[in-house]
MDAnalysis code that builds the backbone (N, CA, C; Angstrom):
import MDAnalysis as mda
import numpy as np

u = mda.Universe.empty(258, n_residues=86, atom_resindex=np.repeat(np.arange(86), 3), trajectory=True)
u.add_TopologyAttr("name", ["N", "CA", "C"] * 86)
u.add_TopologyAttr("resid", np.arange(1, 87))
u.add_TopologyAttr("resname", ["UNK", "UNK", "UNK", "UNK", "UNK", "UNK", "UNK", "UNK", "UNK", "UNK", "UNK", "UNK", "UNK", "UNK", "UNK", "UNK", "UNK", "UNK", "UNK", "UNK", "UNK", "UNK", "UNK", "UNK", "UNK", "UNK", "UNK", "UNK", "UNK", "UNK", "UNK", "UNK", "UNK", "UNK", "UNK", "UNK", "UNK", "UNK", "UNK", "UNK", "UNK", "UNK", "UNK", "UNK", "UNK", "UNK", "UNK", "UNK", "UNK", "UNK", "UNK", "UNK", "UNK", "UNK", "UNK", "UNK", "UNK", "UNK", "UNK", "UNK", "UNK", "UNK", "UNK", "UNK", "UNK", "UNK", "UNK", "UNK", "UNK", "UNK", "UNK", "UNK", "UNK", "UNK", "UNK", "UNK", "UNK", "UNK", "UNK", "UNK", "UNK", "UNK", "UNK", "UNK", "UNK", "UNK"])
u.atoms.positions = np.array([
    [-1.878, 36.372, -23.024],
    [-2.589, 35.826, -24.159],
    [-3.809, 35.082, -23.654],
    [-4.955, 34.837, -24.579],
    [-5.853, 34.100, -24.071],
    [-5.620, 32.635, -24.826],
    [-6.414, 31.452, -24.243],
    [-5.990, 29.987, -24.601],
    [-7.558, 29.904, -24.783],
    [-8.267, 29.592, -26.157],
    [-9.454, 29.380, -26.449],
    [-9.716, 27.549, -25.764],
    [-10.742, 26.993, -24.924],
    [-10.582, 26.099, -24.576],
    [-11.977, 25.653, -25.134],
    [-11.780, 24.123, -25.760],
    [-12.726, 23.135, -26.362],
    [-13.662, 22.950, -25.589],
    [-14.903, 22.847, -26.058],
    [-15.623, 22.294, -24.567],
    [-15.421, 20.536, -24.092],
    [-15.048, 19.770, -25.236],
    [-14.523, 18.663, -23.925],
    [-13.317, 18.662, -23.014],
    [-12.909, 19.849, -23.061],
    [-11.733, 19.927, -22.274],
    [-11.753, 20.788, -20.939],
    [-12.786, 21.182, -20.998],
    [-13.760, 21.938, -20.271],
    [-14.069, 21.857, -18.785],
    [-13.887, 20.387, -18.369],
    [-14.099, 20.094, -17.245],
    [-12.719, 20.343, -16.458],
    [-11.669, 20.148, -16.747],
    [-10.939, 20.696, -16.709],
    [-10.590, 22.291, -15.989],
    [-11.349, 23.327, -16.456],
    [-10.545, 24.562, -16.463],
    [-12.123, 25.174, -15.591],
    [-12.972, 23.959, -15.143],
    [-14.152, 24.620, -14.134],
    [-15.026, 25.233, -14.929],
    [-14.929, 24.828, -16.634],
    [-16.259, 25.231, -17.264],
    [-15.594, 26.217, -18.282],
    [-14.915, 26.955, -18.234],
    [-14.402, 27.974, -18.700],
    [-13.947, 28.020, -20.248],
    [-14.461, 28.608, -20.973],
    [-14.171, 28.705, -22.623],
    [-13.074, 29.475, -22.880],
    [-12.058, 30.229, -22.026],
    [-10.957, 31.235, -22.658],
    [-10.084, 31.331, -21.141],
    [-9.078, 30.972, -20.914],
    [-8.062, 30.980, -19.888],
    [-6.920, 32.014, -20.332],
    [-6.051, 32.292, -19.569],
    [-5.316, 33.549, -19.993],
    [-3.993, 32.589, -19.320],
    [-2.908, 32.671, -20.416],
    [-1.564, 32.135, -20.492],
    [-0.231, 33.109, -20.977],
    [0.719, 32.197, -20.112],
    [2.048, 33.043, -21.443],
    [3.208, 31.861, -21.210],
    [3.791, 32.398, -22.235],
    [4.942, 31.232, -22.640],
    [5.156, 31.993, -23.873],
    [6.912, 31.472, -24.339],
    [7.302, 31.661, -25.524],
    [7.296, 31.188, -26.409],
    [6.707, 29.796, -26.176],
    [5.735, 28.716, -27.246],
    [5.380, 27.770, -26.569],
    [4.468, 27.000, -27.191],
    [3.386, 26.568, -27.251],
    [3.339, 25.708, -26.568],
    [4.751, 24.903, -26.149],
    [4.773, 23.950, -24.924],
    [4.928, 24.807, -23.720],
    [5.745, 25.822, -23.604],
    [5.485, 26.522, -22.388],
    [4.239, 27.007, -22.290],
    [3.619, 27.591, -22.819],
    [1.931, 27.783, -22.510],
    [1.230, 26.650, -22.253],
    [1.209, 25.505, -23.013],
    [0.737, 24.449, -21.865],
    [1.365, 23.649, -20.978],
    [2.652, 23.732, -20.628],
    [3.062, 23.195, -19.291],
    [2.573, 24.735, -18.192],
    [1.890, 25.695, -18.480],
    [1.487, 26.856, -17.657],
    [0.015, 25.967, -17.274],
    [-0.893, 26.034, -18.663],
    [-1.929, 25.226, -17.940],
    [-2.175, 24.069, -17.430],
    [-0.760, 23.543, -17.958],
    [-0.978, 21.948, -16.431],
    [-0.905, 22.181, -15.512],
    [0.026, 22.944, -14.864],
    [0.485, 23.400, -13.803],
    [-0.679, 23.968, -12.924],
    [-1.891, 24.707, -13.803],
    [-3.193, 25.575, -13.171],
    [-4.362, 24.611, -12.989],
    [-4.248, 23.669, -14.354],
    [-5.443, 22.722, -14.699],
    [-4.665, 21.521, -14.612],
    [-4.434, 20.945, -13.473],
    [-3.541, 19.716, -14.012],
    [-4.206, 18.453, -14.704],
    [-3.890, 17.586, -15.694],
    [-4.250, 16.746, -16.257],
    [-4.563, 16.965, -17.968],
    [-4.601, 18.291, -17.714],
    [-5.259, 19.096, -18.968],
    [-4.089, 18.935, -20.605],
    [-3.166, 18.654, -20.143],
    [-1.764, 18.622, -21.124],
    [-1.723, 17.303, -21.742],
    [-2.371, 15.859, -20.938],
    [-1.928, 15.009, -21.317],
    [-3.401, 14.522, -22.572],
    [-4.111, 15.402, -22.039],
    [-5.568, 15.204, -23.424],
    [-5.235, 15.728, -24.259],
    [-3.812, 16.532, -24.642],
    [-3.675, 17.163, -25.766],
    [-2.426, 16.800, -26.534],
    [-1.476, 16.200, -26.012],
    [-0.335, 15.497, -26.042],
    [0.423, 14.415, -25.233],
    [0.779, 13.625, -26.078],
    [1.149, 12.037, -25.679],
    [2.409, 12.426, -24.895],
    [2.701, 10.972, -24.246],
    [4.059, 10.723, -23.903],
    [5.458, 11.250, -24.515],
    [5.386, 10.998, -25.759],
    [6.560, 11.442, -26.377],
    [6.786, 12.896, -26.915],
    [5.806, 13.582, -26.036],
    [5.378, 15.348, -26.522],
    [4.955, 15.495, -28.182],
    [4.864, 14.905, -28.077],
    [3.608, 14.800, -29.577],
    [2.111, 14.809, -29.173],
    [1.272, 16.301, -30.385],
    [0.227, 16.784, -30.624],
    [-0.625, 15.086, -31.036],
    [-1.633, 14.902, -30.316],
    [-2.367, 14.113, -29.870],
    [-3.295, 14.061, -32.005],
    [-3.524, 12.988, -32.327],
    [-4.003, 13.233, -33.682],
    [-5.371, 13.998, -33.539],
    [-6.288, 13.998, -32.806],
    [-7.380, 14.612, -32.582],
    [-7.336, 16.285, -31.859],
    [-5.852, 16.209, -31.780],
    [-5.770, 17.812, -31.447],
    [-5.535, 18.898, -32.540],
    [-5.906, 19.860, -32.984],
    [-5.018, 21.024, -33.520],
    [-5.153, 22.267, -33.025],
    [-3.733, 22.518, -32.706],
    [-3.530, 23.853, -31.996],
    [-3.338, 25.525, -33.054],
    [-3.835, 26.110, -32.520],
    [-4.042, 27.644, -33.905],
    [-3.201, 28.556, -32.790],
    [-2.033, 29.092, -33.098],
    [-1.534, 30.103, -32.501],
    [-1.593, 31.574, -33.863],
    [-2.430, 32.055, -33.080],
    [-2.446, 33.568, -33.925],
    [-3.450, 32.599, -35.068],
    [-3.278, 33.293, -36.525],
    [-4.145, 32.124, -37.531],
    [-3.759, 30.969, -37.984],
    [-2.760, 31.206, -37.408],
    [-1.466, 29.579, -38.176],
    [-1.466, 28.193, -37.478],
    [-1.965, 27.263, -38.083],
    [-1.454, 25.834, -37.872],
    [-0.529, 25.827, -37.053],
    [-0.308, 25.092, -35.267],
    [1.017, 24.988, -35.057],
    [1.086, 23.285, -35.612],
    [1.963, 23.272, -35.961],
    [2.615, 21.012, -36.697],
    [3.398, 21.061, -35.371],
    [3.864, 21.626, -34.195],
    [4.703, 21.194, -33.219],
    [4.535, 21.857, -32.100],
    [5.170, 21.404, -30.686],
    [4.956, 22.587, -29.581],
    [6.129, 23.033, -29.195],
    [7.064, 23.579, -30.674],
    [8.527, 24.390, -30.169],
    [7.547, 25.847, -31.067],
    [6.428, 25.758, -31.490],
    [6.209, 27.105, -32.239],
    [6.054, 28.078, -31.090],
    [6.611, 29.048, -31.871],
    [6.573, 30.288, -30.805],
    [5.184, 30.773, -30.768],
    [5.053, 31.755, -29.676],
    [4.112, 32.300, -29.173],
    [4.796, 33.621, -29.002],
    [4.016, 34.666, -29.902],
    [4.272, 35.925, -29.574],
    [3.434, 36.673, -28.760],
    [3.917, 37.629, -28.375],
    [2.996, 38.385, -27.728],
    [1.856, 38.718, -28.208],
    [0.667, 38.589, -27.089],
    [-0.428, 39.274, -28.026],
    [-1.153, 38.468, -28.811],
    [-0.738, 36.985, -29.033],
    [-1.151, 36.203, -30.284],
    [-2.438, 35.026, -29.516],
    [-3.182, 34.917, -29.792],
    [-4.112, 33.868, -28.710],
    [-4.019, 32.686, -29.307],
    [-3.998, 31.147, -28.770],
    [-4.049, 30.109, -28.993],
    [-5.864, 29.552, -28.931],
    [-5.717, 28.729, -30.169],
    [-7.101, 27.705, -30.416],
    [-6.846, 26.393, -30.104],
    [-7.300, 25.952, -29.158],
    [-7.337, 24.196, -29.369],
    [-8.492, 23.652, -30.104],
    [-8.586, 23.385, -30.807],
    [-9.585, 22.150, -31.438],
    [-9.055, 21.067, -31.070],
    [-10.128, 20.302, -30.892],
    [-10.759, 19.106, -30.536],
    [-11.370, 18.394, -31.891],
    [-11.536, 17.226, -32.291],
    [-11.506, 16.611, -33.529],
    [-13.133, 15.583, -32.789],
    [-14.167, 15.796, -32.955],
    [-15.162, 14.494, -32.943],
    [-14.837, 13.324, -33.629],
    [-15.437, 12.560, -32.626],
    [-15.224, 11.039, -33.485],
    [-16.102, 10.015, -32.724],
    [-16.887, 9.232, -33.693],
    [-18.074, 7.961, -33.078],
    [-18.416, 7.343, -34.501],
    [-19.180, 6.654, -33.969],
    [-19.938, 5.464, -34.799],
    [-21.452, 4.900, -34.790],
])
């Protein structure tokens, strides 16, 4: 699958806008890219494995609300990134 990557998350993955993952959901696909990009998991989810409020993750076209959603084959993941200033 490919993992669409935000550009502030960017520094991270050496610049790169689309990384290629697998897992059977959505926490195994990103404990894959910590493991490649380390640090990269904790900008997207807290301590208590909870989706960070400024994150939303798109597996296939669907909203994931958690990271037990599956990941099918074939299906590519979106991270958005949420702006925010003053």
């Amino acid at each position: 699958m490919v993992v669409m990557i935000p550009t502030p998350l960017r520094d991270y993955t050496s610049g790169a806008s689309e990384v290629s993952a697998s897992g059977a959901s959505l926490a195994e696909v990103l404990d894959q890219l910590d493991g490649r990009f380390p640090g990269i998991r904790f900008r997207m989810v807290d301590e208590q494995d909870r989706i960070r409020p400024h994150i939303k993750f798109f597996v296939g076209q669907e909203l994931a609300p958690s990271l037990d959603v599956p990941v099918e084959s074939g299906e590519d993941v979106h991270i958005i990134c949420a702006l925010s200033g003053g």
